[in-house]
N, C-alpha and C positions, 0 to 999 in steps of 0.2 A: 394766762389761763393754764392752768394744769396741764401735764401733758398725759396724766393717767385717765381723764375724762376722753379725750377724742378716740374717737371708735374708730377701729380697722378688722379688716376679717383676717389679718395675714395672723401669724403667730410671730413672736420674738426671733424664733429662730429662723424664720419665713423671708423677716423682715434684713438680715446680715448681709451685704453683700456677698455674691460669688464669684471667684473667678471665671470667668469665659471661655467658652469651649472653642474650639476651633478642629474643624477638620485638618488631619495631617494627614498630605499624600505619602502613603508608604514607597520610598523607592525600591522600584524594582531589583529583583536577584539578576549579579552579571550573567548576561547569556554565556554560552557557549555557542561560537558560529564556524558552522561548515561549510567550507568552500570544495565541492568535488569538480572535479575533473570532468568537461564535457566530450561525452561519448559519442551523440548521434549528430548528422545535416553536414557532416566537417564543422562545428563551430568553433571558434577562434576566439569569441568573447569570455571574460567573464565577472562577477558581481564585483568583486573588491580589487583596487590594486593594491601596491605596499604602502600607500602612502596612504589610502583611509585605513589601512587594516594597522599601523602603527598609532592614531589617533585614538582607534576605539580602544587598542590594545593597554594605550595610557588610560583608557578610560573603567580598567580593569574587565575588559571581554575577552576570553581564554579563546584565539580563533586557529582553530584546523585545517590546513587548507594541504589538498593530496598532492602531493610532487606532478609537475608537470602543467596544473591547474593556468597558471599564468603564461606557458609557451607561444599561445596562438598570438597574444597579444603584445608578445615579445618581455614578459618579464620572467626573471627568473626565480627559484626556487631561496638561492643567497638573497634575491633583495626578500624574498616576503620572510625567512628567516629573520634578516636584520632588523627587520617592522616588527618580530614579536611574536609570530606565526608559530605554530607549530606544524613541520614538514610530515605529513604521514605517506605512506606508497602503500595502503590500505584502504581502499574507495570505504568499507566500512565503516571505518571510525569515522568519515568525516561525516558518511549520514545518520552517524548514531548520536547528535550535539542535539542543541534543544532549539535549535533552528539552524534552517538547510538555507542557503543562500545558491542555485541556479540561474542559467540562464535558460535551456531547455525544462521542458518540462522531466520527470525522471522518466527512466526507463521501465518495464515490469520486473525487468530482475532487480532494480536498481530501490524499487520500492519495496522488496525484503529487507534491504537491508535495515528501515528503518525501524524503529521504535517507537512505540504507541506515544500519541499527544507529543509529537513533533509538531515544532513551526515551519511548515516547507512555505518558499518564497520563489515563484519561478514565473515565466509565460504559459500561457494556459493554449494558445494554438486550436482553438476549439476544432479546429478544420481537420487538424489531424487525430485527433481523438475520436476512441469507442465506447460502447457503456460497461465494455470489460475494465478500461482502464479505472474509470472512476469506482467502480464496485472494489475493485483492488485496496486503491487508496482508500474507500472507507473501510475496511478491513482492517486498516491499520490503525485505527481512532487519528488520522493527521490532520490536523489543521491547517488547511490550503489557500494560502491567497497568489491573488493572477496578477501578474502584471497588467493588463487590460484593465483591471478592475479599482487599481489603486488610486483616489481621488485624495484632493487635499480639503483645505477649509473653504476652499472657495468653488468647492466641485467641478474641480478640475482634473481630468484624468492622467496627471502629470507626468506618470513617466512612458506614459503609450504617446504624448506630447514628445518627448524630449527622444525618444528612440523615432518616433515622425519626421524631428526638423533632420536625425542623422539621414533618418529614410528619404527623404526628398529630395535631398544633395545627391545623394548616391545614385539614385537611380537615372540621374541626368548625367553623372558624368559616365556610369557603368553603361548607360545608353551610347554617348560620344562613343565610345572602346568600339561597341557593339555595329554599332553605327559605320566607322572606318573601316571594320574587319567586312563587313555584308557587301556596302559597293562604293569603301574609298569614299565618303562624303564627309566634311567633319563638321561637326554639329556647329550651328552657330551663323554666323554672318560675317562677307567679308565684303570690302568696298569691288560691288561690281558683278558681283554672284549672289545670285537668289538666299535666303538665307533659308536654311532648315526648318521645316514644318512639327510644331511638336502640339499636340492633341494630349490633355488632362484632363481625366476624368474622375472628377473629388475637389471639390475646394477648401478641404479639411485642413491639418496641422502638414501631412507629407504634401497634397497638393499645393499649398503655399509654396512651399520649401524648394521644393521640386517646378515651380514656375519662377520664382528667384531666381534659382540657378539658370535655366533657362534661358531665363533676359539676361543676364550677366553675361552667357556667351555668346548672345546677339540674337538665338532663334525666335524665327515669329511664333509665336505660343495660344492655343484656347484654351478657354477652362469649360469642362459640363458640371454641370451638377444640378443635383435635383432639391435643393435647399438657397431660394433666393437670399437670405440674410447672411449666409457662409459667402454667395457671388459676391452680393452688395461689400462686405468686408472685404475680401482678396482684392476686389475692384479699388476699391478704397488705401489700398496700402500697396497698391504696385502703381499708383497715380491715376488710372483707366488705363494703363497701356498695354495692357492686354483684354480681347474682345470674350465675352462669355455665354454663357447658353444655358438653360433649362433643358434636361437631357431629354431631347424630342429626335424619334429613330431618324427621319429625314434628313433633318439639320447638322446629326451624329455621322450619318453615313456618308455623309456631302465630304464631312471634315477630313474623316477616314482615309478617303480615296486619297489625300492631298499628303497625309502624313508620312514624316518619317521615325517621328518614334512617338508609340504612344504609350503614354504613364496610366495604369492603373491603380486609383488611390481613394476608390470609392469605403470608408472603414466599416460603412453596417455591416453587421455578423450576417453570413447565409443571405444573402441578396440571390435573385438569380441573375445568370447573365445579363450585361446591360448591352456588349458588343457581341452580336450575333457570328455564328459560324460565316454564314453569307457577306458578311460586314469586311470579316476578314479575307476573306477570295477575293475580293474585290478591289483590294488596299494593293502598294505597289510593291514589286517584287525588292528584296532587300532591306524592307522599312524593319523596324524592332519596336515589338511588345514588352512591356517591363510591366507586371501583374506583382504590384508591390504587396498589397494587402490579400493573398492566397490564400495565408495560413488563417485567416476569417472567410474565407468565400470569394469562387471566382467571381470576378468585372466581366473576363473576358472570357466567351464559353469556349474559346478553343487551345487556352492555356494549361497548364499541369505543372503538379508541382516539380521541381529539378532542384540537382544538388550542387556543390563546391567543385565537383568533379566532373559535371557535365551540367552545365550551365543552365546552358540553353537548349532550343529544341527547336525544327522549320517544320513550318506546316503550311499551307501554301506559297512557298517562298518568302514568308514572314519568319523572323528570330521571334522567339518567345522564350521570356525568361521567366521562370517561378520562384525564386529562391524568397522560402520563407524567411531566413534568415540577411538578408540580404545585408541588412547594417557589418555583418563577420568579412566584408571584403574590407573594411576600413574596421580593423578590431580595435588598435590602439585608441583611437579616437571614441569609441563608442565605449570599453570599459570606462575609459576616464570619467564619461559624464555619466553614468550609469554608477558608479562608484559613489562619485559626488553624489549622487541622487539619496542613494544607501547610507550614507554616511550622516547625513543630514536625518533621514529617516530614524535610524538607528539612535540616535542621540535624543535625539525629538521624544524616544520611548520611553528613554532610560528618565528621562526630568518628567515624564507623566506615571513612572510607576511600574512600567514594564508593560507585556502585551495583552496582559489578561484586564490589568486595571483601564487599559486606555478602550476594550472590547466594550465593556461596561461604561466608561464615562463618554465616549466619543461615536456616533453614529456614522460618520464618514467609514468610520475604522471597519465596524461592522457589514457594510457594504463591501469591504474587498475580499470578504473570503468566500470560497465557493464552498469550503465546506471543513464546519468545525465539530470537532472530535469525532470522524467518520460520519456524521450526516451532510446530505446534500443542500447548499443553502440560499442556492440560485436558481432561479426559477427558468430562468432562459436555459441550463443547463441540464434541467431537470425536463423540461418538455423536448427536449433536441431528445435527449438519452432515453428518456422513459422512465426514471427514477423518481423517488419519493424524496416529495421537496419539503424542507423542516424552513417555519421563518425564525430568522436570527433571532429579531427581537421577541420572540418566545423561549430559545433559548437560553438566551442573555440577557436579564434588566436589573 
């Protein structure tokens, strides 16, 4: 048959192969990253040590980091040089880069220094914040994501996870200290002697961590919480050997009186007290309070926050501790996995295109900023404050 007879609607030139298109992700522009110097709480942390900041630095990331930045944590100025760093003794320049890498949140002076449509990267501490601070920072068009807020693919709040399992350790062995200095007892169990009473309240990422350690040093432990699926699992991964509760006042109060150190570890933002004023006059003289999740909202309503320099605090014969920071007594250990954390993150951005493209392709990403280019983008933040809440995905699509 002819082949001029059969009928098509396409035309000749319709009808030619083409080549194929393909999306091509644009790799992203190397960042510049700033590592300043922490100024407020005494901290001792901070985001990078030399050993991710020479990785990224192979990875062509021009990073700033201000003289003295790594002291707390015991590193020094010669190794982050060696890694690639540039040393500045200018807190300026390090928050004039196109992202700010902290561990506090900035300071109000510390927030001139930057420069509009900065990447700032830090703890958000809602507990300690005002609506002057946030109006600040939108002044300054920055784009702000929390540490609280930073989820992965599997929505998980990964690294409020990972500063939790340091947070849970600590606050049981910072309890043992606390615990010897108040009246001579040491935490734990010994053939023959009653073992230490430890009362946990939260069966989140810190309560896990913080009831491990726990049994490890032999104390009898409970857990409260007001989320049976969080019990059922802690129950399930410590074998049942430790007894738990649904936080009921009774049952709470019963426990209280018997304690000698209780962990506070409930993480909902703004809770009100769950341990009453009365709770605590009641509890035995020399026990210890460790109010680990402060900087969200007291557990315990006769706690306050305290610094590096004054710990603690007694109030009816009880130690009470508030340190929001609490992970910065154990620095070296908490930069390293915090680094790791970044390090992985940072790279993760660089093979999606950078931070602008990943806002746009990634909805997880979109979730952890509280607020891009000076609007506010969190709604939780925005009814605490009082400010005008913008949604992202209207921003961004």
């Amino acid at each position: 048959m002819n082949s001029t007879n059969v009928f098509t609607p396409f035309s000749e030139e319709e009808l030619i192969p083409k080549e194929e298109k393909l999306e091509v992700i644009k790799k992203g522009k190397q960042f510049s990253i700033g590592v300043p110097k922490e100024t407020c709480l005494n901290e001792r942390r901070t985001c990078l040590s030399p050993d991710a900041v020479q990785v990224l630095v192979a990875h062509g990331h021009h990073i700033i980091v201000e003289s003295g930045a790594g002291e707390g944590s015991f590193f020094t100025d010669l190794q982050y040089s060696e890694s690639g760093a540039t040393i500045t003794h200018d807190p300026k320049e390090a928050f004039q880069q196109d992202l700010v890498l902290k561990i506090n949140p900035p300071t109000e002076e510390e927030i001139d220094y930057f420069k509009p449509c900065t990447y700032l990267v830090s703890a958000l501490q809602i507990n300690l914040r005002d609506q002057d601070y946030f109006k600040k920072l939108s002044e300054k068009k920055i784009n702000a994501i929390a540490f609280e807020f930073i989820v992965d693919e599997y929505k998980q709040l990964s690294l409020v996870r990972l500063i939790g399992e340091i947070a849970g350790n600590i606050s049981i062995l910072y309890a043992a200290e606390l615990l010897a200095l108040s009246n001579g007892l040491m935490l734990g169990g010994i053939t023959g002697v009653r073992p230490t009473e430890v009362v946990i309240l939260g069966a989140g990422i810190v309560g896990e961590f913080a009831t491990k350690a726990a049994l490890g040093l032999g104390a009898s432990v409970k857990v409260f919480d007001n989320s049976l699926s969080k019990l059922r699992r802690l129950h399930m991964m410590v074998d049942g050997r430790v007894p738990t509760s649904i936080i009921d006042p009774k049952e709470l109060s019963k426990s209280l009186k018997r304690a000698d150190v209780v962990i506070g570890a409930l993480s909902k933002i703004s809770l009100a007290p769950i341990v009453t004023e009365e709770m605590v006059s009641k509890m035995k003289k020399g026990s210890v309070i460790i109010d680990v999740t402060i900087d969200n909202g007291k557990v315990i309503e006769t706690s306050e926050l305290t610094s590096m320099e004054n710990p603690y605090v007694i109030k009816h014969g009880v130690i009470h501790c508030g340190l929001p920071n609490l992970t910065s007594k154990m620095p070296r250990t908490t930069t390293k996995a915090i680094s790791n954390f970044f390090l992985s993150y940072l790279l993760n951005y660089d093979e999606e295109g950078g931070f602008e493209n990943m806002l746009v392709r990634k909805n997880e990403m979109k979730q952890t900023l509280y607020m891009y280019k000076g609007r506010h983008t969190k709604k939780l933040i925005c009814d605490r404050f009082d400010l005008t809440y913008h949604d992202i995905n209207l921003l961004i699509f």
